[in-house]
C-alpha positions in Angstrom: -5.3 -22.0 -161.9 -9.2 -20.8 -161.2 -9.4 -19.3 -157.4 -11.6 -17.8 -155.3 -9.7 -14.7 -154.2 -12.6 -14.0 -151.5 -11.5 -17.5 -150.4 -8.3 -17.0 -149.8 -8.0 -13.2 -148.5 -10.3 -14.6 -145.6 -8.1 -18.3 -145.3 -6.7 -17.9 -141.3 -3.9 -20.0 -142.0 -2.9 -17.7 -144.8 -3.6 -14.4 -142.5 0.9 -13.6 -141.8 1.1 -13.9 -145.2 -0.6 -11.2 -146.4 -0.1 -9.2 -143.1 3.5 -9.2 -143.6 2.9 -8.1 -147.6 0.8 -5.3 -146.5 3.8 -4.5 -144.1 6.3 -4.2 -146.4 4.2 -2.1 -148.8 3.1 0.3 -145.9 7.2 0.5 -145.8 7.0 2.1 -149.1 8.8 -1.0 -151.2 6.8 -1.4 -154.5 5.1 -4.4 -155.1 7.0 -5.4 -158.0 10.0 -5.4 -156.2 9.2 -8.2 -154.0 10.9 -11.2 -154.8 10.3 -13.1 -151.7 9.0 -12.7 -148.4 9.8 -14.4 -144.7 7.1 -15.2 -142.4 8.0 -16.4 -138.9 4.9 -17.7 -137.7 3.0 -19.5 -141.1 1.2 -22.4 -139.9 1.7 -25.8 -141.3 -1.3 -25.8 -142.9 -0.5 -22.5 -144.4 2.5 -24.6 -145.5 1.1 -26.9 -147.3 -1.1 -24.7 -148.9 1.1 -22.4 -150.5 2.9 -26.0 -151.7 0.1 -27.0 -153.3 0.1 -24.3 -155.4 3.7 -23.6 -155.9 5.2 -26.8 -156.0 5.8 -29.4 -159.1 4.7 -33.1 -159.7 8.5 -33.6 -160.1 10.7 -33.5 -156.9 8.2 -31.6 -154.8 9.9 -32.8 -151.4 13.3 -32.0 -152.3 12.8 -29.0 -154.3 9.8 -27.4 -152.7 9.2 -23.2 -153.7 8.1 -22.5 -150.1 11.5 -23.4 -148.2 11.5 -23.2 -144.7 14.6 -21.2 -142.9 16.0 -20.0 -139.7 14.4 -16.8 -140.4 10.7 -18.7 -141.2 9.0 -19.9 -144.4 10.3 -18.2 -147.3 7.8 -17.6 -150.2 8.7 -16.5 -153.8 5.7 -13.8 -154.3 6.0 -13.3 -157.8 5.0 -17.2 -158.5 2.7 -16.8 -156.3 1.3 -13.7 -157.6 1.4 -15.0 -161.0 -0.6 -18.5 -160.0 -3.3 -16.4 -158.1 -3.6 -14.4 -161.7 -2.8 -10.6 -159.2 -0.6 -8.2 -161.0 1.6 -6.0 -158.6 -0.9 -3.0 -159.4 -3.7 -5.2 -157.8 -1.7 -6.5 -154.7 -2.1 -3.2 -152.6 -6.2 -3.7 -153.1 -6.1 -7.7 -152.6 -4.3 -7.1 -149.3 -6.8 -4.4 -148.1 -9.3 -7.1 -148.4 -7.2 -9.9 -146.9 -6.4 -7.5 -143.7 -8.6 -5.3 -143.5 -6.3 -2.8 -143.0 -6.1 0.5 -145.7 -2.2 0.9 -147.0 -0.4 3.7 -146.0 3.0 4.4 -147.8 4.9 5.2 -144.2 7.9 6.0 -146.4 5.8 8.8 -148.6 4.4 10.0 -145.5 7.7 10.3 -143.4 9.0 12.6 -146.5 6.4 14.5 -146.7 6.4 15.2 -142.9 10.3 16.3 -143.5 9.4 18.4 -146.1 6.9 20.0 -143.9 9.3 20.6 -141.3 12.0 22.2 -143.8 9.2 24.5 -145.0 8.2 25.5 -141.5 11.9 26.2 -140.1 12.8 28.4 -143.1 9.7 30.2 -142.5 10.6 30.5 -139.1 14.4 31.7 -139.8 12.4 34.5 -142.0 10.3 35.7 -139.6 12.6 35.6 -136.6 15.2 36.8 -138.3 17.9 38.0 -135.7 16.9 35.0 -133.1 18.6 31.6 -134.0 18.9 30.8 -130.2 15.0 31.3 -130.4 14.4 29.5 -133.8 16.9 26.4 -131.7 14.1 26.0 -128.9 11.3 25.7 -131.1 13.0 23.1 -133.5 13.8 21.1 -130.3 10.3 21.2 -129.2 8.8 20.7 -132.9 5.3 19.7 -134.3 2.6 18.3 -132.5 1.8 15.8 -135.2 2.0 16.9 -138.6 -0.3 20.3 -138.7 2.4 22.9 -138.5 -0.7 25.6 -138.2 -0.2 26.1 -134.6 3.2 26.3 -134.5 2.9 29.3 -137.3 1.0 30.8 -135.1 3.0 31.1 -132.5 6.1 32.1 -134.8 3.7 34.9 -136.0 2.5 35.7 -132.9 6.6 36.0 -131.3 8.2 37.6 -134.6 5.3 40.7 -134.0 6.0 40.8 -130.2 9.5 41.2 -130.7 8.9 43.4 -133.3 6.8 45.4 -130.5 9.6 44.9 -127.7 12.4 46.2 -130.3 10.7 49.6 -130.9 9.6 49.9 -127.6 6.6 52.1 -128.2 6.0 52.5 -124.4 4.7 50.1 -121.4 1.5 47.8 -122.1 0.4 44.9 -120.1 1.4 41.2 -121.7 -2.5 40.2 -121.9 -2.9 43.4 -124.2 0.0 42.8 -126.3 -0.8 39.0 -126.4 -4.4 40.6 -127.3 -3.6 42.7 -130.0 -1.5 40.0 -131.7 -3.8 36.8 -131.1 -6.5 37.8 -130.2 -6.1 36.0 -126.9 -5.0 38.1 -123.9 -3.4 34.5 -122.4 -1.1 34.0 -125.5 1.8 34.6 -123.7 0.8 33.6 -120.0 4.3 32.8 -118.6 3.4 29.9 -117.1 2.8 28.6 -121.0 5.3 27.8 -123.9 4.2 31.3 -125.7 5.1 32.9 -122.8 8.5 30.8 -122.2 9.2 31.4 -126.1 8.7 35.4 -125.6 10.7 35.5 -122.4 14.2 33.6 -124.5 12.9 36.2 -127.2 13.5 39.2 -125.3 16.6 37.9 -123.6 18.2 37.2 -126.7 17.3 40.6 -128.4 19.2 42.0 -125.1 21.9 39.3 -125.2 21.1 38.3 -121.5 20.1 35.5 -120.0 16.6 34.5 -119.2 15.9 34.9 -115.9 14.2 31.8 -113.7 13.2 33.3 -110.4 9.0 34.3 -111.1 9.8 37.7 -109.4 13.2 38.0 -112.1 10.7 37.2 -114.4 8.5 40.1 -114.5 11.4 42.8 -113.4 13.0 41.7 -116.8 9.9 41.9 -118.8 9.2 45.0 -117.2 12.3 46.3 -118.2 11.5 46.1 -122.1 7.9 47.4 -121.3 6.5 44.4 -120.7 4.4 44.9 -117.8 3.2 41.3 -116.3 0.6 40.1 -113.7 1.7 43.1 -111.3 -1.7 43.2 -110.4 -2.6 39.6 -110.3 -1.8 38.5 -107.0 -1.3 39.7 -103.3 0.4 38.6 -100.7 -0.3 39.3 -97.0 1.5 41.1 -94.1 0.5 41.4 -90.7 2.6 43.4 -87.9 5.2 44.4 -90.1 6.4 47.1 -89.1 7.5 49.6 -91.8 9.5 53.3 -90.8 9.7 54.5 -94.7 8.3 57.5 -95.7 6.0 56.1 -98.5 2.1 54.9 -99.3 3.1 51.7 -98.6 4.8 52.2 -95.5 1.6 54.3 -94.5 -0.6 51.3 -95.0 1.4 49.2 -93.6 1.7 51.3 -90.0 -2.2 52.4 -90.3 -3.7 49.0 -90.7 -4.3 47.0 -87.7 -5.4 43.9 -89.8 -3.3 42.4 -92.5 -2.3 44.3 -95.9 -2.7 42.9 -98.8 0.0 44.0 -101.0 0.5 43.4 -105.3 3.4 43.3 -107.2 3.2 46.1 -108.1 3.5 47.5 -104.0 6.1 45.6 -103.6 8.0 47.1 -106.6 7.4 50.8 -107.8 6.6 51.9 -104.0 8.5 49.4 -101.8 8.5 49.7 -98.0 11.4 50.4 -96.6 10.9 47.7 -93.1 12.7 48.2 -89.7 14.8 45.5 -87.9 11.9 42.7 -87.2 12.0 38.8 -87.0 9.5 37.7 -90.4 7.4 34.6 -90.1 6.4 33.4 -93.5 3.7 30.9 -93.3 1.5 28.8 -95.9 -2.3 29.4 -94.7 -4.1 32.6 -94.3 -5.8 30.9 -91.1 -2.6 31.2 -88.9 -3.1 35.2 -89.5 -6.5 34.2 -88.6 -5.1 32.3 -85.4 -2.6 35.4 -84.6 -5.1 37.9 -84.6 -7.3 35.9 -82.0 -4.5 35.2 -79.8 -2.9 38.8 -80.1 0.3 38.3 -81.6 2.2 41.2 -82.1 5.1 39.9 -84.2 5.1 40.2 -87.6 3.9 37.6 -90.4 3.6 37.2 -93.7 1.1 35.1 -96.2 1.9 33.5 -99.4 -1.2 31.8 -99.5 0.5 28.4 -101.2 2.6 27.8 -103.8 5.1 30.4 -103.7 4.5 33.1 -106.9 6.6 36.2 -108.0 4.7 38.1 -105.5 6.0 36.6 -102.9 9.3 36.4 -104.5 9.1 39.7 -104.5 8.7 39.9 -100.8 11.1 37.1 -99.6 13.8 39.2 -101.8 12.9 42.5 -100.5 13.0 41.4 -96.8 16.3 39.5 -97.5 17.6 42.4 -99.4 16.8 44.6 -96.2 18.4 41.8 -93.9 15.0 40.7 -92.3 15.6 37.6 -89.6 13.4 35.3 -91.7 11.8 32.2 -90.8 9.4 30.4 -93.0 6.8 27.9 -91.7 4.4 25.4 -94.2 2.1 22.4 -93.8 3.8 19.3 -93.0 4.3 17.5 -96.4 5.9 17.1 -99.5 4.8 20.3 -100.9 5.6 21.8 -97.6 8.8 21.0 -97.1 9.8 21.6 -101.0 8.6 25.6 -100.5 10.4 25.5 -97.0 13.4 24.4 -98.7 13.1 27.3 -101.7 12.8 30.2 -98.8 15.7 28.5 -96.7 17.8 28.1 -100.0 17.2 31.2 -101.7 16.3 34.2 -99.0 18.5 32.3 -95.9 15.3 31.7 -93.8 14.9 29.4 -90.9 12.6 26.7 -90.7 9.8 26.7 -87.8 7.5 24.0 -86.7 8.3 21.5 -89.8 10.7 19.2 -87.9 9.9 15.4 -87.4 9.6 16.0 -83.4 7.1 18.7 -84.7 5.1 15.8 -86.4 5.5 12.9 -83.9 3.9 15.7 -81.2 1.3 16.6 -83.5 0.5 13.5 -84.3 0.8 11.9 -80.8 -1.4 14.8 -79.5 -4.4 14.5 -81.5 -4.5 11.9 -83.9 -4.3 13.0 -88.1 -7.2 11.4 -90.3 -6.4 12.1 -93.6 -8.4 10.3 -96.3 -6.7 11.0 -99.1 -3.5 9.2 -98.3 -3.4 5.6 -98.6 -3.5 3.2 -95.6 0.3 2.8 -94.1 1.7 6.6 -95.4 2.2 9.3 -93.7 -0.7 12.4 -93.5 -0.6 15.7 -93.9 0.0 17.6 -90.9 -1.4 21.2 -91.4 -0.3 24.2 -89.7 -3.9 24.6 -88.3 -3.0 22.3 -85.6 -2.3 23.1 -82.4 1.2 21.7 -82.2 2.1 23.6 -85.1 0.5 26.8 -84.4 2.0 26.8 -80.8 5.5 27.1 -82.2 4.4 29.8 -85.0 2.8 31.7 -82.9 4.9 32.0 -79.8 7.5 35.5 -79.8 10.3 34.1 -82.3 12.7 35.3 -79.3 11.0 33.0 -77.4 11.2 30.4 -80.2 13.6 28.3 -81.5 13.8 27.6 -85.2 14.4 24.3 -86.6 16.9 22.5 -89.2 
C-alpha cells in the first residue's frame, strides 16, 4: 500500500486517532504493545477511512477490522501500522507530526520526580538529624515543581541555624544569622516559611510547642538567643500614666506628646502603669484629635494591623489589670482586630456598634469609592461620631458589645 504519510498525519477526520496514540504513549505504554485503541469521537468519515484500508474484499460488512463499540471505534493498530509501512520505533515521530505535540513519557517523568523526592528527604533526614517533626513539615509542604535546589537551600540554611541555636554562642539578631548563613538578612523573616521552619526548629530542639501569639513569638526566640524585630516597630502611648521607677516610666511621665515605644521598651525595661482606663485605637489621627481637644485620659496607638509590639503592650497592660477598651475603623478588618483585643486581653469595645454606624452614617453621609454600589462603607474613626465616643472621659463613656 503506497501512502502519503504527510497526507494523512494532516487528514482532520483522522486527527483522535493519532491524538489518542500520542496519549497513550505520553502514558509511558510502548508502542509495540498496542494492540488496539478506542476512540470516542472518530468521525464517520474517519470510519470509512481506516475501512478502506483495513478491511477485505470478502465480508467487509460483517467482518469489518474497525468495529464500532459502546466504548467508540475500536482500531487494531498493529494492522494498521503494518498497512501504513510505520514500525513501532517510528510511531512516536509520525505522531509528533500528526499532532503537533512533542511526546513526553509522563510515566518516566513521574519516576524520576519520585526519585527526586527520595533523594532530597534522605538528604534532609541527614542534615536535620535530631528534627523528624521538622523533616514532617517540609515533606507536607514539598517541591515547588521538580527543582529541589531551593528547598536545599532552605534545609541548609535550617540544619546551620540550629546548629547555631544548639551551641548557643550568645545573642545575634535573626537578619544577621539569616545573613551569615544565606546571605540574605530576610531568610528567616517570620512572617515567611524560613522563618515558620526555624521557629518549629527551635521548639522541637526544646521539646515545646511553637508559640502563635507574634509577641510569644519573639520572647521564645529570644530565649535561645534569637533576637527578632525588637527594634522594628513602635507603638504609641499618650497619657499613660506610669509610677515605676525606670527609663521607660521616665519617658513616659516627662513627655507631654505621645511615646513611641519598641519592643524592646516594652520588654527588657517595662513600665510598671498605675490604675488607668486604656483606649486602644487604630489611627494615629485620633491622638492627633485628643491632643487638640485636650484629652487627658490615656490612649494607645497600634497604627493597624495588630503586630508583636502591640502584643506586647495589650499583654503587659492586661497582665497589670488595665480597664481596657479597644476602638477601630468600622469594617471587616476593624471589627476582626476588635475582636482579637476583646478575646485575648478582655477589652471592651467603643464606638464600633451598629447604632455607632447608623449615626455616623445618618450624620454626614460616607462616600466610599472603593466599595461597590449597594455594600456597606468604611466608617473611619476620623469621623465625628466616632471620635465623640473615643474621646469623651471613659467614666463618662459607655463601652459597647
Amino acid at each position: 500500500m503506497g501512502v502519503d504519510l504527510d497526507l494523512i498525519a494532516s487528514d482532520p477526520e483522522l486527527r483522535p486517532l493519532w491524538d489518542s496514540l500520542h496519549e497513550r504513549l505520553s502514558s509511558g505504554t510502548a508502542a509495540a504493545a498496542i494492540s488496539s485503541v478506542s476512540i470516542p469521537d472518530l468521525s464517520p468519515g474517519g470510519v470509512a477511512t481506516l475501512r478502506a484500508w483495513l478491511d477485505t474484499n470478502t465480508g467487509r460488512t460483517r467482518h469489518t477490522a474497525v468495529k464500532r463499540t459502546q466504548r467508540g471505534v475500536t482500531v487494531p493498530v498493529r494492522n494498521l501500522l503494518a498497512r501504513l509501512g510505520v514500525s513501532s520505533d517510528e510511531l512516536g515521530a509520525f505522531l509528533e507530526r500528526a499532532t503537533g505535540q512533542p511526546l513526553t513519557n509522563r510515566a518516566a517523568v513521574r519516576r524520576q520526580a519520585a526519585d527526586l523526592r527520595g533523594q532530597l528527604w534522605t538528604y534532609a533526614d541527614a542534615r536535620l538529624k535530631g528534627y523528624p517533626q521538622l523533616v514532617n513539615q517540609l515533606r507536607a509542604v514539598g517541591l515547588s515543581g521538580d527543582d529541589d535546589t531551593s528547598v536545599r537551600q532552605l534545609i541548609d540554611a535550617l540544619a546551620e541555624a540550629l546548629a547555631w541555636v544548639s551551641t548557643k554562642p550568645g545573642p545575634i539578631s535573626l537578619a544577621k544569622l539569616a545573613h551569615d548563613i544565606t546571605g540574605d538578612p530576610h531568610y528567616f523573616d517570620l512572617k515567611d516559611l524560613a522563618g515558620s521552619r526555624l521557629l518549629a526548629g527551635v521548639a522541637e530542639l526544646h521539646n515545646q510547642p511553637a508559640p502563635t501569639r507574634p509577641h510569644l513569638v519573639r520572647a521564645f526566640l529570644a530565649s535561645a538567643g534569637i533576637i527578632a524585630d525588637r527594634l522594628l516597630s513602635t507603638v504609641l502611648l499618650h497619657n499613660v500614666v506610669a509610677v515605676g521607677d525606670g527609663p521607660i516610666d521616665r519617658r513616659l511621665r516627662d513627655s507631654a506628646n505621645p511615646v513611641a515605644l519598641t519592643y524592646l521598651d516594652l520588654t527588657s525595661t517595662p513600665p510598671t502603669f498605675g490604675p488607668q482606663v486604656l483606649t486602644v485605637v487604630e489611627n494615629p489621627s485620633v491622638l492627633e484629635a485628643a491632643m487638640a481637644a485636650g484629652a487627658r485620659h490615656a490612649f494607645a496607638c497600634t497604627s493597624g494591623n495588630l503586630g508583636h509590639v502591640d502584643h506586647a503592650l495589650l499583654q503587659l497592660a492586661a497582665d497589670q489589670r488595665l480597664d481596657l477598651r479597644y476602638s477601630g475603623d468600622l469594617d471587616s478588618a476593624g471589627h476582626e482586630i476588635a475582636r482579637t483585643v476583646v478575646n485575648w486581653y478582655g477589652a471592651s469595645p467603643v464606638a464600633m456598634s451598629d447604632q455607632t454606624a447608623a449615626r455616623a452614617a445618618a450624620w454626614r453621609p460616607v462616600v466610599d469609592a472603593s466599595h461597590s454600589a449597594g455594600a456597606t462603607p468604611t466608617i473611619y474613626q476620623e469621623h465625628d461620631v466616632v471620635l465623640r465616643q473615643i474621646l469623651a472621659c471613659p467614666s463618662a463613656s459607655t463601652s459597647e458589645v
